[in-house]
C-alpha positions, 0 to 999 in steps of 0.5 A, a space after each residue: 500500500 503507497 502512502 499518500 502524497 500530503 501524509 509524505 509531505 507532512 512528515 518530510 516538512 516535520 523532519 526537516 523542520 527538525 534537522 533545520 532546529 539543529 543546524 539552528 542549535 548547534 550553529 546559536 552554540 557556535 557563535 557563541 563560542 567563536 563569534 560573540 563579543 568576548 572580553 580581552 581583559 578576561 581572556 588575558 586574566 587567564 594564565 596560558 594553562 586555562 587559555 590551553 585548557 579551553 581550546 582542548 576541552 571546549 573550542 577543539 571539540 566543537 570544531 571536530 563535532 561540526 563535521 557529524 553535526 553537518 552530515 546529520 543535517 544532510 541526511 535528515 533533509 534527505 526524503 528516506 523515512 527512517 532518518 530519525 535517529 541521528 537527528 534524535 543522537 545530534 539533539 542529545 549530543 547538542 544538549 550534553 555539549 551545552 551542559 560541558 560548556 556551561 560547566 567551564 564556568 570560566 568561559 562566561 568571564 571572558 565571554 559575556 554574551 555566552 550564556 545568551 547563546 547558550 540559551 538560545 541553542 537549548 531552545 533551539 534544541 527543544 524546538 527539534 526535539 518537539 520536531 521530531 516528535 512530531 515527525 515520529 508520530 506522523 511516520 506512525 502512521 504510514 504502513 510498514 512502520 512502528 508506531 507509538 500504539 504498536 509499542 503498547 500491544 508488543 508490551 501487552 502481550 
């Protein structure tokens, strides 16, 4: 049985909703980081040790992760039904990323405008995480695909 072309269309506009909020996310953290007003006088406060330890823990991290978080991206704008997950993993990792960078609370002296971005990247995050909900119940109910009411009858019988 085919599913219908507006059922399709609903779901690729969820999902694309949802890996746009990520790029929206992680894109709200990164300039933050990188391109936000920063305060030189904090930053020279800073022994060599801390500025060493911000590009190892915080600034190199973000740049190696930019890679995956872009081709998760790409693949959650592409048309196949079942690429929900990476964007489901890219929000959890956004997430958990956000919470190591608001821990180095050294960063936000420096940094004023940070927590601002910080905030906005959650938000951002939560709005993909309601996107892909969305996008989750309506792959539901397309045929030859799990949904939510299948779960509970596997789980009473």
């Amino acid at each position: 049985m085919q599913e219908s072309m507006p059922s399709f269309a609903v779901r690729y506009v969820w999902r694309g909703l949802a890996a746009s909020m990520v790029a929206v996310a992680w894109g709200t953290l990164g300039y933050g980081l990188l391109f936000s007003r920063h305060d030189q006088q904090a930053w020279d406060d800073l022994e060599a040790g801390g500025r060493l330890a911000a590009n190892l823990t915080v600034y190199l991290p973000y740049l190696a992760l930019a890679l995956p978080v872009a081709v998760v991206v790409v693949l959650g704008l592409l048309p196949a039904p079942h690429l929900l997950s990476p964007l489901l993993a890219a929000t959890v990792g956004i997430a958990l990323f956000v919470w190591w960078v608001t821990a180095q609370g050294y960063l936000f002296d420096a940094q004023p405008r940070l927590a601002a971005c910080l905030v906005g990247s959650l938000t951002a995050d939560a709005g993909a995480v309601g996107a892909l909900t969305a996008a989750w119940v309506r792959a539901g109910r397309q045929p030859g695909t799990a949904s939510p009411r299948d779960a509970g009858q596997v789980a009473s019988n």
